[in-house]
C-alpha positions as a Python dict, from the first residue, in 0.01 Angstrom:
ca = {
    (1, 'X'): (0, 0, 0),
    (2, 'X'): (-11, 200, 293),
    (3, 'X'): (-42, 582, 309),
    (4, 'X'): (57, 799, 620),
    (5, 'X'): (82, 1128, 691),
    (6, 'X'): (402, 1309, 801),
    (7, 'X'): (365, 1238, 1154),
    (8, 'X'): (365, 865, 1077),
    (9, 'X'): (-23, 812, 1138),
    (10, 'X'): (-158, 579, 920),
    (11, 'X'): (-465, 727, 737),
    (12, 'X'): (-556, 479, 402),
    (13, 'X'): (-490, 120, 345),
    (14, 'X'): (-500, -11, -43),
    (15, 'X'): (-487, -359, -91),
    (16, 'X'): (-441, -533, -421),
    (17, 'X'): (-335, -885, -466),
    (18, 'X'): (-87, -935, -778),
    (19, 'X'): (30, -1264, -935),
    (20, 'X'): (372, -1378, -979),
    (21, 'X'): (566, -1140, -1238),
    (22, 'X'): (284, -872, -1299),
    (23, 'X'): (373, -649, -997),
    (24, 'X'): (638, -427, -1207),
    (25, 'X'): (341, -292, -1440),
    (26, 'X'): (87, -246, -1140),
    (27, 'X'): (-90, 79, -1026),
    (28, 'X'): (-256, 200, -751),
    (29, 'X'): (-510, 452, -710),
    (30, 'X'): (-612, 682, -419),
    (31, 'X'): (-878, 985, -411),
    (32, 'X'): (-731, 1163, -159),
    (33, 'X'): (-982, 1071, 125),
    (34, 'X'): (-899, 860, 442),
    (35, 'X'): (-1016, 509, 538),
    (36, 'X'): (-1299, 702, 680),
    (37, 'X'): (-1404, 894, 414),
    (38, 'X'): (-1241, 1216, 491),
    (39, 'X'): (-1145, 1467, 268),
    (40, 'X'): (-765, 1530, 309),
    (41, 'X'): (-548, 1855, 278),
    (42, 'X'): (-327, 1914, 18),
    (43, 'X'): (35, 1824, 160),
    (44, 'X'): (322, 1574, 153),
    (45, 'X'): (226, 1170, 212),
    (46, 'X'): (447, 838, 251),
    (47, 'X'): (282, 559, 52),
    (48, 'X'): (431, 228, 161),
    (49, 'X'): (431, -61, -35),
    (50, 'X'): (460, -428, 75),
    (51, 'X'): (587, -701, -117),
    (52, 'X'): (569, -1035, 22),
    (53, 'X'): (658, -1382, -157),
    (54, 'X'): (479, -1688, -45),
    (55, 'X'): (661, -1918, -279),
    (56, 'X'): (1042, -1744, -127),
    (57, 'X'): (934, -1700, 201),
    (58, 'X'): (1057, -1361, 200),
    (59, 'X'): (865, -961, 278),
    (60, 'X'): (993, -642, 187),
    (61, 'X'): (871, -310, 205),
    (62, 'X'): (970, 73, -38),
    (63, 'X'): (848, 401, 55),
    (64, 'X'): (833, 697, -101),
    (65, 'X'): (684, 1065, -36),
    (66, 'X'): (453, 1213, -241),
    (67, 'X'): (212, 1537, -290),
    (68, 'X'): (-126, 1548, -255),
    (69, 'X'): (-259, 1876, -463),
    (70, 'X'): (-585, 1965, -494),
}
């Protein structure tokens, strides 16, 4: 999962590697800092997540906004 900020600028990367079936009940958690450590404002943020299948060959990708309130 990917998280930018409204101008599209990447600022935190979260990788987790599921296995077959259990992605449905999987969570992800961020604390609001960027990959560099930095504190960020409260505000709207675009997490994008990527789904890829090895076994069909195939990659999609869902975003959604969300609020960061501290």
């Amino acid at each position: 999962m990917d998280i930018y900020d409204m101008n599209g600028k990447r600022i935190k990367s979260l990788t987790k590697h599921i296995s077959n079936g259990s992605y449905a009940n999987s969570d992800f958690t961020w604390d609001g800092r960027s990959d560099r450590g930095a504190a960020l404002n409260s505000g709207i943020y675009i997490c994008k997540v990527f789904i890829s299948s090895d076994e069909l060959q195939t990659e999609s990708a869902i975003s959604s906004q969300m609020i960061l309130i501290k």
